[in-house]
N, C-alpha and C positions, 0 to 999 in steps of 0.2 A: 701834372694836374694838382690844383690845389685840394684839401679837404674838404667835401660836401659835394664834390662830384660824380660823376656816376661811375667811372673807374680811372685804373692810371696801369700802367707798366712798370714794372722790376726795371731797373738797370741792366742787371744782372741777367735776367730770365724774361724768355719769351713768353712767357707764359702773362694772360691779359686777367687780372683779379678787378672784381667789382668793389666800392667803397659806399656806402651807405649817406646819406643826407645827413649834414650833423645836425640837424633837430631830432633825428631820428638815435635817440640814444635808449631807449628801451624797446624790449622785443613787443608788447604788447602794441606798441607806438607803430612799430614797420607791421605788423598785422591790420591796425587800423588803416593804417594809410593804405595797402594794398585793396581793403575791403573796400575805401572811399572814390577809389579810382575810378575817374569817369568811365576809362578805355577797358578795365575789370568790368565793372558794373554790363556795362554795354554786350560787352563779349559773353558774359554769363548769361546774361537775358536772352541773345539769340540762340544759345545754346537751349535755355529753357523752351524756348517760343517752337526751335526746332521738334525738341522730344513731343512738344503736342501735338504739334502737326501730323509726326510719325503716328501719335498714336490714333489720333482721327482716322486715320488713312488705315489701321491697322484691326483695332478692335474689333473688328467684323469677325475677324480668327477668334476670339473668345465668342463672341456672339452665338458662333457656329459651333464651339465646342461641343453643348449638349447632346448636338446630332453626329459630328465626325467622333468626336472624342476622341481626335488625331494629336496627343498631347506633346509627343517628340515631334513630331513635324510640326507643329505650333513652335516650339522649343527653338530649333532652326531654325523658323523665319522670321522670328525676332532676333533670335542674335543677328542675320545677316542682311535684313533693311534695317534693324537701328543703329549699325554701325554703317553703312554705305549714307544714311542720315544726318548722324551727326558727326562721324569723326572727320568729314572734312570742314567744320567749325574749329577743328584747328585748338582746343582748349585742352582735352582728354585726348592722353596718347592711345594707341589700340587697344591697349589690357585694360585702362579705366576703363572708355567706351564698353566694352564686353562686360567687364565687372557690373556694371549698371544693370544689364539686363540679369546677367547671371544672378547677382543678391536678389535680385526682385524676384528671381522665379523660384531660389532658392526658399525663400521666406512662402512664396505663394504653393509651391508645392512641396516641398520637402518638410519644412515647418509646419504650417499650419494647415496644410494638406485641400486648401480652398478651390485650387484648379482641379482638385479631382473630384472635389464634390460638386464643383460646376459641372465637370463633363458628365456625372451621375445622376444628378438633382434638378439641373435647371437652376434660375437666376435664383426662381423664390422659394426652391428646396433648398439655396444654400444657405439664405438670409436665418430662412426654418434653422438651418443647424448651428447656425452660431447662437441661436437662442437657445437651443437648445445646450449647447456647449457653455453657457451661461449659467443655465436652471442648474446643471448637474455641477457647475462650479460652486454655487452658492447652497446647496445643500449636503454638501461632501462635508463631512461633521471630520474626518480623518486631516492631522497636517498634512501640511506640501511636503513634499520630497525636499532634499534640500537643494539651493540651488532655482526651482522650481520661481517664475516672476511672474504667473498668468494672474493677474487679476478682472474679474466680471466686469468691473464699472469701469477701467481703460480699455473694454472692445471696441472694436472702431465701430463697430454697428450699432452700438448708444447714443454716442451724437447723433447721429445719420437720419437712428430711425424715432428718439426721443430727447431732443433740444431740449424743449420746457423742464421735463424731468430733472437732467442735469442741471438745469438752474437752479430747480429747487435744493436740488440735492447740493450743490457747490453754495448756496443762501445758508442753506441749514446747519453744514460744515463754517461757514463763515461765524453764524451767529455761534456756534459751541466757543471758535476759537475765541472772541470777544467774550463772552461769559466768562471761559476760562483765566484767561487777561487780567479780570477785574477781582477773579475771586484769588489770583495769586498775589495783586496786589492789595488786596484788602488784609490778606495773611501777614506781607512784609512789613505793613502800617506805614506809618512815617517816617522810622529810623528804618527800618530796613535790614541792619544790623545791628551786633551789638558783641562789641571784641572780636567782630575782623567776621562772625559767623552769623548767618542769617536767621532771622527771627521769625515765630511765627505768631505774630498776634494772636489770632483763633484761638489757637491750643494753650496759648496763655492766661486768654478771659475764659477760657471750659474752664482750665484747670482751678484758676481761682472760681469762678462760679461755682466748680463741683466740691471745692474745700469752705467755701460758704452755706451752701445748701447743707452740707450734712454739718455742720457746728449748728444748726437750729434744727435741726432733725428730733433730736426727743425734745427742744423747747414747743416748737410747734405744736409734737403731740399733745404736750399739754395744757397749753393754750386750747386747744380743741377740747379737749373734757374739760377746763373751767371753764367754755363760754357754749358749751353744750344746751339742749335745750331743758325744761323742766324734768320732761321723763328721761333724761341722759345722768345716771346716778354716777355721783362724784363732782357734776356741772355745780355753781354758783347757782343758778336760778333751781336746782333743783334743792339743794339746802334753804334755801331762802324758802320754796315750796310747803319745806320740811320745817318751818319756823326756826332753823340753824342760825346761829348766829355765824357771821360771812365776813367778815371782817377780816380773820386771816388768808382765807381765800384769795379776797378782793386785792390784799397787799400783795401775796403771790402772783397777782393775776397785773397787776404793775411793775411788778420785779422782772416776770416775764416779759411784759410788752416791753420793757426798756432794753432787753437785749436785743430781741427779736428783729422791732419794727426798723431799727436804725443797721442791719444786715439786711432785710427785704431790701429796704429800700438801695444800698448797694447793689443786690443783685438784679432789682428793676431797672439800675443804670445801665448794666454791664450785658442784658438783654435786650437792651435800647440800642446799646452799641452793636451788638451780634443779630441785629434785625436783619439792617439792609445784606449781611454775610450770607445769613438763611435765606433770605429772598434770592440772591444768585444761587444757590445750590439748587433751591429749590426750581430755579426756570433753567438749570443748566441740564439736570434730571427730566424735567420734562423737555427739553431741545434734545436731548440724547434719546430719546424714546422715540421722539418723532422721525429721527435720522436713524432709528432702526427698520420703520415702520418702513419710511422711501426706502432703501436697502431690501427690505422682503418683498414690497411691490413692484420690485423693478422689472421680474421675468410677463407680472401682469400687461403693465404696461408697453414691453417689447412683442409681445404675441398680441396686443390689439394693435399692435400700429402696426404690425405685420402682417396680420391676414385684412387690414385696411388695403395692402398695395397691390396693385395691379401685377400681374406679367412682367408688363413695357415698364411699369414703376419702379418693378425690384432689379428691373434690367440695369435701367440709367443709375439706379444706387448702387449696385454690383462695381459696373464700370467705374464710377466715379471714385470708390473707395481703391482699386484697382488702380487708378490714373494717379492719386494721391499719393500711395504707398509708390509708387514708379519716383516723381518726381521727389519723394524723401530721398530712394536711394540717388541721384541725381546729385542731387544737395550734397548728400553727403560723399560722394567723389568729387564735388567743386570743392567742398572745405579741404578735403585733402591735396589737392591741387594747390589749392594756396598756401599753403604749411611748407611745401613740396621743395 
């Protein structure tokens, strides 16, 4: 067999080795192609199409949990109709088949301990304790453990039970990162660098502004008591008041404005420039406040859309997050199948 076929024989050796496509010269490339495969695709999908079926057929066992709170014998009959289900699709040998169910129960009971607050609580005692498991996340002032990856706002009961919110909240995250964006580039300016190291405009025009401001610091003071008012003794119009002759005043008082007015007005530029910088700090500060404000509203918002749901409502949510979390672990014994 020539190269680019699908296998060939040793001479030497009985033994049959496979030979790869020669377009296929990178591993990411024989990944792809496996993934693009009509005959893949097809066989993964009945497999999927299978596991829902099973679980149509099947949830009634969680349904009834509440009342049997039979959670090993639940246990059981899932491992042994979703393997009688799908392992004759022929995809997953019998250890993945099993591993599917097993991860999933593992995570659902061992983990986050959800099937046993089902069998304790009912649909919408459970939905209750993930809110609640929420409230006391975000008010826990103490670090994580380490190790520790629970975060509030990836509970799967946030989508489920408050979309909008997350909008807002994923909007308001968007808008910081664009603030942030603009205020990093308004730092690096136009050069960006300067001798290989990055520059920060900003802290360039403070610094000169701030080295500007205080070099007319006692001139200014004095410009203010010479252009003081009548009753402001030492002012120009107060000696003038006082029949004083003002003349040397008045030349001091141009001696002054000639240093002064031509450093203002430098630093009126250089304020002009650091406008539009303050105006993003200034909406970046207020977008951050607002994305504190969503963050501490969030336990509000899941206890009203919660005691909004029905019984039957927290049921099909239950389930649904249940069916979801099944078909991850699913997925993730196909990806491994293909690697395989």
């Amino acid at each position: 067999m020539t190269n680019g076929e699908i296998g060939f024989k040793s001479k030497n050796m009985e033994e049959e080795y496979l030979d790869f496509q020669s377009n296929l010269t990178e591993r990411s490339g024989i990944k792809q192609f496996i993934e693009a495969d009509a005959g893949v695709q097809q066989q993964e999908e009945k497999l999927r199409q299978a596991t829902l079926s099973w679980w149509e057929q099947h949830q009634q066992h969680l349904i009834n949990l509440p009342q049997t709170k039979q959670l090993m014998e639940l246990r059981k009959e899932f491992l042994q109709t979703f393997e009688a289900v799908v392992r004759p699709i022929g995809l997953l040998d019998r250890f993945k088949t099993m591993g599917v169910i097993v991860s999933w129960w593992e995570d659902a009971y061992e983990v986050s301990a959800d099937l046993k607050r089902l069998a304790n609580l009912g649909f919408k005692g459970l939905i209750d304790s993930w809110v609640d498991t929420i409230r006391d996340a975000l008010e826990d002032t103490e670090p994580q453990k380490s190790g520790s990856k629970f975060d509030p706002l990836n509970h799967k009961i946030v989508p489920a039970l408050v979309p909008d919110y997350l909008q807002d909240l994923s909007d308001t995250e968007a808008e910081i990162a664009t603030l942030e964006q603009e205020k990093e580039a308004f730092e690096q300016g136009e050069e960006g660098e300067e001798d290989g190291e990055a520059v920060d405009i900003v802290k360039q025009l403070g610094d000169q502004l701030k080295e500007l401001k205080y070099s007319i610091k006692e001139p200014q003071k004095r410009l203010k008591e010479l252009l003081g008012s009548a009753r402001k003794k030492g002012s120009i119009a107060y000696h003038q008041n006082q029949g004083d002759d003002t003349t040397e005043l008045e030349q001091q008082l141009a001696n002054v404005q000639s240093k002064v007015v031509p450093i203002e007005k430098q630093i009126a530029e250089i304020e002009q420039k650091l406008q539009p910088y303050g105006e993003i700090v200034e909406n970046l500060k207020e977008v951050r406040k607002r994305l504190r404000e969503l963050k501490a509203a969030l336990v509000e918002e899941l206890e009203a859309a919660s005691k909004d749901l029905s019984e039957g409502e927290a049921q099909v949510l239950v389930l649904d997050l249940f069916e979801a979390d099944l078909l991850t672990q699913l997925q993730r014994y196909v990806i491994e199948h293909r690697q395989w």
